[in-house]
N, C-alpha and C positions, 0 to 999 in steps of 0.2 A: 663400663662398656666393654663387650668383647669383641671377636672378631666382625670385622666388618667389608662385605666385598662393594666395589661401586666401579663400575665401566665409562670410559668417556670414550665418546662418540668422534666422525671425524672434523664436527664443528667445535670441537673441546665442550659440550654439555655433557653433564656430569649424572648415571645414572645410579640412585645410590642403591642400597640393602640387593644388589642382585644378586641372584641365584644362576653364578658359572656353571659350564659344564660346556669343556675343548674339545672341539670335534677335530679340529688339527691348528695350530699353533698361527696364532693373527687371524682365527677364524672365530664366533662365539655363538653358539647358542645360547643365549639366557633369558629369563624370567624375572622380572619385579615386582610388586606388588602384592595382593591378597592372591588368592588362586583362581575366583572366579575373574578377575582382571588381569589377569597375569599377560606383559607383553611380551612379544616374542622376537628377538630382532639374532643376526647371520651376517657379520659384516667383519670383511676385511678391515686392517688399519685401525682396528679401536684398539684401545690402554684398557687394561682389568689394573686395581688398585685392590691387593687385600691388606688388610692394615688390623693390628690388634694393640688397641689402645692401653687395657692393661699392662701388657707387657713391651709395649713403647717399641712393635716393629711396626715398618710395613715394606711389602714387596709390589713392584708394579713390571709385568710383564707386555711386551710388546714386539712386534716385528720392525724393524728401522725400514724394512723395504717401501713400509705401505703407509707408516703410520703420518698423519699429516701435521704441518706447523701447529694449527688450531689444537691439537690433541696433547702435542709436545707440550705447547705452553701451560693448558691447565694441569699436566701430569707433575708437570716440573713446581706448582702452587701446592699439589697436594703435598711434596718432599718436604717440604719447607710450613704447614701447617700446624704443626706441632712437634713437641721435641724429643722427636723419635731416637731413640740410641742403637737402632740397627736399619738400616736402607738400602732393599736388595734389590737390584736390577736384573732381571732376566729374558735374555733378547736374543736374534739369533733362529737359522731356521731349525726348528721344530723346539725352541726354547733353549736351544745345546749351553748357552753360556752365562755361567749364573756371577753376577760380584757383588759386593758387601763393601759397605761403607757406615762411619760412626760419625761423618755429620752430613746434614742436609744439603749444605753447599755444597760441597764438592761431590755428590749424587745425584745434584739439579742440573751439574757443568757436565759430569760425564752421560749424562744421559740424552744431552743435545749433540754431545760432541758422537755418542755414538749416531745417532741418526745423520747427521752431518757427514760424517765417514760415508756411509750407507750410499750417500746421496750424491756423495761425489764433488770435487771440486768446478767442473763443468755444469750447465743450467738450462734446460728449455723454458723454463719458467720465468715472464717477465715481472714477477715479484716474487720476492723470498724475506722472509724475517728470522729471526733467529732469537728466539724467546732467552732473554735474561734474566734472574733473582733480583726483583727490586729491589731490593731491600740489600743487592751485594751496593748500592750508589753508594752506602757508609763506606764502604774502602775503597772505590774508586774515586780517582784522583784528578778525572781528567774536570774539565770546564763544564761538560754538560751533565755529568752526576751534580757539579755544583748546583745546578740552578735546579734541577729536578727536586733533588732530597727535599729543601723546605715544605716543597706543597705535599711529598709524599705522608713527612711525618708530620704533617699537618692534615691530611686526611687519617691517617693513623690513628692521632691524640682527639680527633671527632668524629671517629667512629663512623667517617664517614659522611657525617653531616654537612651541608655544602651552607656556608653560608657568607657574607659579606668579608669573611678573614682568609677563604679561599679565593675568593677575588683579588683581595690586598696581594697575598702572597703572588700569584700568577704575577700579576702586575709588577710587583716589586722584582720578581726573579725576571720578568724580559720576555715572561712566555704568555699572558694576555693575547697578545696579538699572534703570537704563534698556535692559539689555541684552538679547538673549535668544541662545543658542547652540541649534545644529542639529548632528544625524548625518543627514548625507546619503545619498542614495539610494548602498548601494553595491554592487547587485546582488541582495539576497534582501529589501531593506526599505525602503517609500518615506522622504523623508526627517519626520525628527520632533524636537520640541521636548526638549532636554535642562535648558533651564534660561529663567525666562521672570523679569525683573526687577520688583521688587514695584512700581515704580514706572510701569508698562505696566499702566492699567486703565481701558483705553478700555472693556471687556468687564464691568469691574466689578471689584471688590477681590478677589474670590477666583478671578477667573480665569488671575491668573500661576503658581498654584498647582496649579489643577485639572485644567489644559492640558497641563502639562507629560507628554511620553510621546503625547501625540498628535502627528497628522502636520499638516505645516504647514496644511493647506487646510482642516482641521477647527475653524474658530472660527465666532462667530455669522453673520459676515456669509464665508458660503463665497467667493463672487466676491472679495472683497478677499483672502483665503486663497490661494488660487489664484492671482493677481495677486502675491503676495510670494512665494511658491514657485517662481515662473517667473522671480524679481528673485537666489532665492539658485541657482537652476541655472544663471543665467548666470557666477558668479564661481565656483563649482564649477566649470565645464568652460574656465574663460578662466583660472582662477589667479591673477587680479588684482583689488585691492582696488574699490569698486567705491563712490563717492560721489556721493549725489544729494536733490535738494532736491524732497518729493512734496508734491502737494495730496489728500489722499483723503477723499473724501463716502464713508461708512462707513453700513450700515443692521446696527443691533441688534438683539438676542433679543425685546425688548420691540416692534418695528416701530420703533422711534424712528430717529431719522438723527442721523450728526455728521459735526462736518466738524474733521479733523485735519491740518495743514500741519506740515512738521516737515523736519528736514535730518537724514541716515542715515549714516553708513558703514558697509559689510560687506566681511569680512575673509575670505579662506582661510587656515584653518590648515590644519597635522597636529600630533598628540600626538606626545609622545617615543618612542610605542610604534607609531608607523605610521599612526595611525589618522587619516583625515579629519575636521575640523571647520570648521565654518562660524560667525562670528559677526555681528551687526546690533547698533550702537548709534547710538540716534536721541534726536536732542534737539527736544522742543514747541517752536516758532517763527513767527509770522507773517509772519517776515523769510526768504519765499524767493522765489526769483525765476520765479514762475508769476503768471500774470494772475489778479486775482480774480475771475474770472465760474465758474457753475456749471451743472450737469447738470442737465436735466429735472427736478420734483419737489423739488428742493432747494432752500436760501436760504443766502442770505448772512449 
């Protein structure tokens, strides 16, 4: 395989074999497809990825000013997809500043951290995540890489496949009840909760129950609903697991406010029987690696 261009968008969907062409820098004109189908999209904020497998680069350009978490996180899956021995980052307005790196971690960190920079230690936004390298839980040390890893490399070693041993494992790691499963949008249904873990009651005690069978964006605080529905389409449409450390100021049924920090993994499955599934298991934590400053109206 030779060179190959693919754009992600600012929900991190991934568009491949596109045909670039910069009309100025975090701006894209391009094309995919045959030519009598060719689409045509001009959007701030999206990642271009050219990558040349052959010879084991690839370079992914982007603007930190515009470009969104969703984008960040699947940019940072592509670094880490194979085992590339050059990994160029080039960011910055009008592309000015180009680096190189020889392994994928440390191209995955500095490319959040640039955007992070960008973005400033201060927040209007009452949710922020900050996308991590599954796959760094092997060397981290703390308690909840502990309980994560098994189910990851347990989706890893099946390919994916969800079956009564992903169950065990959730259950045996503590995060069962911290969990919640999703059937994804697959054409006739938007996506909706099939399973919400008793131990998820930010909403109140009988909400992991009553929810269940609604669609993701339907909880008290819609905006936050919305905001994790756009977190699980991106690993539905990228196929890769997808780990990140969130700070979210939550508003209640009651008008109250909370403030929830927590570290997440979410998984793509399919059943035995074909079927897509999606899961999220998230562990309570003060231990993430977000600034603690807050959004208008809120406190600390």
């Amino acid at each position: 395989m030779g060179k190959q261009t693919r754009l992600i968008n600012e929900f991190g969907k991934v568009f491949d074999d596109a045909i670039v062409r910069f009309h100025r820098f975090g701006s894209f004109s391009s094309r995919y497809g045959d030519e009598k189908n060719a689409l045509c999209v001009e959007e701030l904020g999206w990642v271009s990825a050219i990558s040349d497998q052959k010879l084991m680069h690839i370079t992914l350009s982007f603007d930190p000013r515009f470009v969104s978490d969703e984008a960040l996180s699947t940019a940072g899956s592509l670094l880490l997809e194979a085992p590339y021995i050059k990994l160029g980052l080039r960011y910055g307005p009008d592309g000015r500043f180009y680096e190189e790196y020889k392994e994928p971690l440390l191209a995955c960190m500095r490319l959040m951290s640039v955007a992070a920079l960008e973005k400033g230690t201060g927040r209007k936004d009452r949710y922020v995540a900050v996308a991590k390298d599954p796959f760094s839980l092997s060397f981290d040390a703390s308690e909840a890489s502990a309980r994560f890893l098994p189910i990851l490399e347990s989706w890893r070693e099946s390919s994916g496949l969800f079956t009564e041993t992903a169950t065990d494992v959730m259950r045996r790691q503590g995060l069962l009840d911290r969990a919640v499963f999703i059937e994804p949008d697959v054409g006739y249904t938007e996506p909706k909760f099939t399973h919400i873990g008793s131990d998820i009651g930010v909403y109140g005690p009988d909400w992991p129950h009553v929810a269940v069978g609604s669609r993701i964006h339907q909880q008290p605080d819609p905006d936050y609903g919305e905001w994790i529905r756009k977190a699980y389409e991106v690993i539905l449409h990228s196929g890769l697991p997808q780990y990140e450390h969130v700070d979210a100021c939550m508003t209640l049924d009651s008008g109250s406010r909370c403030r929830n920090r927590y570290r997440c993994l979410r998984l793509p499955w399919r059943t035995p029987d074909g079927q897509k599934l999606l899961t999220g298991m998230s562990i309570m934590t003060p231990d993430v690696e977000i600034a603690l400053s807050c959004p208008e109206g809120f406190s600390i």
